[in-house]
C-alpha angles and dihedrals in degrees: 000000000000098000141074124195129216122212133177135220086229138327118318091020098131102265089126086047094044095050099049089052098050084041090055097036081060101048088048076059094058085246105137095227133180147218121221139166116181080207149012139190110201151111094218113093153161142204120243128226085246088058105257141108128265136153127295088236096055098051092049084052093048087055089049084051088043101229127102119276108248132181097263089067087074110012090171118049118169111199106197113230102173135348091279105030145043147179110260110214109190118178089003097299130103105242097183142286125304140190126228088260102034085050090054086048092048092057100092087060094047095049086064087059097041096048082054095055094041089056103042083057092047091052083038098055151025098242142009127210103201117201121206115217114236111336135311094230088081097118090187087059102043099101113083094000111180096164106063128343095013088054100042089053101046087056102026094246117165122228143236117196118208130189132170125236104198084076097058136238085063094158090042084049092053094037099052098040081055097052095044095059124088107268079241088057083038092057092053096057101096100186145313141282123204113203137192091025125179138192129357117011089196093061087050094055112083080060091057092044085046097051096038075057100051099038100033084223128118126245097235087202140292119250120217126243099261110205120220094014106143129181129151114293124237089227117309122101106238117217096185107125117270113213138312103290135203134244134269084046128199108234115222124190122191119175112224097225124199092262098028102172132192098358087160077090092085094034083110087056098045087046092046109107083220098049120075092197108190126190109211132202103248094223083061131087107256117245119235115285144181092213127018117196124201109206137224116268139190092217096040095164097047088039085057100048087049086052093053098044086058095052097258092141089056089044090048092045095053094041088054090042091055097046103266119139123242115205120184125205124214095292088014084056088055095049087057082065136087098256143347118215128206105187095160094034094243095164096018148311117012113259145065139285129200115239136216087275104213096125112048090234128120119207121208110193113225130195097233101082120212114238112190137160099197146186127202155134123270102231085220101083097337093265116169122249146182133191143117143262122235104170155122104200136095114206129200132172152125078267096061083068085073103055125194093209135021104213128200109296095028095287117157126217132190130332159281126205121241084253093056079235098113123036121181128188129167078216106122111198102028091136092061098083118073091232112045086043098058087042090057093042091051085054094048087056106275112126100194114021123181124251103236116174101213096181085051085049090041086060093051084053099058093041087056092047086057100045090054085049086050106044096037094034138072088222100162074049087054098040096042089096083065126085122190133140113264119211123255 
């Protein structure tokens, strides 16, 4: 038995967290360890180095295990599109848009997929941390489960359950995700992890007594609530403080859209001491900022209707007539446009929607997606750049003679206005390198930005990650059910 499983109480309960640090606690042991999610629910992805899709948080655990994120490590990724359907990637590749019931239906097709990729990582490494997506306990979702219970007992996988305390009811949250499983599925779960503690541990104790009494099951730890600690979200947009800031800062204002997708991308910005990044709220009046960004979106015709019924073209328009910078990312790029184009209904409806108009360029969405981990130069001041392309559009125009990048083999990507004030790219991920980073920022209206290296951040992050698993868990306890060969 070379694999453990994760499973959370309920959503956000730490299971992504959990299973970078074990992966990177394993990796400090010389074990080769791998993530892996059967499936995944989220708008936040990344490209692989084998040239598909899989979720954001697979491919962070894949760097705290140290080996390149590949397809296998989340076979099933499900990309919400609206509140009853959403695109099904399998393998890495879109294969269409379901509905809730045709994908139920769908499962017994992806479990195949899922059971193929399971077993290439288990003849590939030593180990496999498996994580579940959202909790077990789900009754509507029990029958041809492929994401927690269903998974674990079709590979005899044991089970680690997770909850966080900061929420409240930790030990009712334990306690009836325990008693709503099978006493087969009972019997798997071999202890409890508590997660985002605070205070005193010896007032938490007589709990942990308690519930080590009821269950028969042993509290693996409880890991403290570690402040500041920032690695790239699932899905969620987190609104916890980043750190302490200077003064004369750059304001930053990104709308949360319906179908936000990958806003890890300005994790460096919200994480910068000069930047005050702010997240709004898109039925609000923006705040005054130097930059505005428009995100990228997995529903970018029906994103940029809900923007315009709110009055973001007026507040656009002001923010641009009083100085201010637009960026556009990837689908935020194509709503700068004059008009975005759906023929085969690939995010929606068939038809065609006007954009905002400020770059003479037309996108038609195709169903063939374009996957690309890329390198390039900024054209503002050549800086060198890296990144990576998520999109279905293709995009022409008079503004795509003015590129924003120039990528490897001359290709050019996105675009800047005549008046240097809006700048668009499809590239995800331009703000990770120092350089690029501190050239956008000078754009934007800083004139001396910091170099701050955020995947050497992103690397500080995860050892601190594995030092709080190793100090606050039994982890030789939790990983006794594995047996792998260690290296001498």
């Amino acid at each position: 038995m070379r694999a453990l499983m994760i499973q959370g109480a309920s959503s956000d309960a730490g299971k992504s967290t959990l299973v970078a640090g074990l992966c990177r606690v394993l990796r400090r042991q010389g074990v080769r360890v791998a993530p892996f999610k059967p499936q995944n629910m989220s708008l936040n992805s990344a490209v692989t180095v084998d040239g598909g899709e899989i979720g954001r948080a697979q491919a962070l655990q894949a760097q705290a295990a140290g080996i390149a994120a590949t397809i296998d490590m989340n076979p099933v990724l499900l990309k919400p599109e609206s509140d009853t359907h959403a695109q099904v990637v399998v393998h890495g590749r879109a294969i269409g848009q379901m509905g809730a019931g045709d994908y139920h239906d769908y499962k017994r097709i992806a479990r195949v997929a899922v059971l193929a990729s399971y077993r290439r990582l288990q003849a590939s490494y030593d180990t496999v941390i498996v994580e579940g997506a959202g909790s077990p306990a789900e009754i509507n979702l029990r029958d041809g489960d492929i994401a927690n219970m269903g998974f674990a007992e079709t590979v005899d996988c044991p089970v680690v359950l997770i909850a966080d305390i900061d929420r409240g009811g930790v030990f009712a949250h334990l306690v009836g995700t325990l008693a709503l499983l099978s006493r087969s599925e009972q019997a798997r779960v071999t202890g409890f992890v508590i997660n985002r503690f605070r205070g005193d541990i010896g007032l938490l104790q007589p709990g942990l007594d308690w519930l080590g009494r009821h269950t028969g099951k042993p509290v693996f730890g409880v890991l403290p609530y570690l402040h500041g600690l920032q690695l790239d979200a699932e899905d969620g947009i987190s609104r916890e403080p980043v750190a302490a800031q200077t003064h004369d800062l750059l304001q930053v204002v990104v709308p949360v859209l319906p179908r936000i997708s990958n806003h890890t991308d300005f994790d460096p910005l919200r994480q910068h001491p000069q930047i005050n990044l702010r997240y709004v709220d898109g039925t609000q009046r923006p705040p005054c900022a130097d930059l505005m960004i428009l995100p990228g979106s997995k529903n970018v015709r029906a994103d940029l209707e809900w923007l315009r019924a709110h009055g973001w073209a007026e507040h656009l328009q002001r923010h641009l007539r009083y100085g201010g910078k637009l960026l556009g990312v990837c689908g935020g790029f194509q709503m700068l446009g004059r008009s975005i184009a759906d023929p085969r209904g690939v995010e929606g409806p068939v038809g065609e929607s006007p954009g905002f108009g400020w770059l003479d360029m037309r996108t038609v969405l195709e169903r063939c997606k374009q996957l690309l981990n890329v390198n390039g130069t900024l054209c503002l001041e050549q800086a060198p750049v890296s990144g990576y392309e998520i999109h279905a559009g293709e995009s022409e125009g008079p503004a795509l003679d003015h590129p924003a990048v120039i990528l490897e083999q001359g290709r050019r990507d996105g675009a800047i206005s005549a008046d240097g004030r809006i700048l668009g790219t499809y590239l995800h991920g331009l703000f990770e390198r120092p350089s690029a980073c501190a050239t956008l920022l000078r754009w934007a209206g800083l004139a001396q930005p910091l170099s701050v290296d955020h995947p050497a951040r992103r690397e500080q992050m995860l050892e601190r990650l594995a030092d709080a698993v190793e100090c606050s868990l039994d982890v030789p306890r939790m990983l006794s059910s594995l047996h792998y060969h260690r290296p001498e």
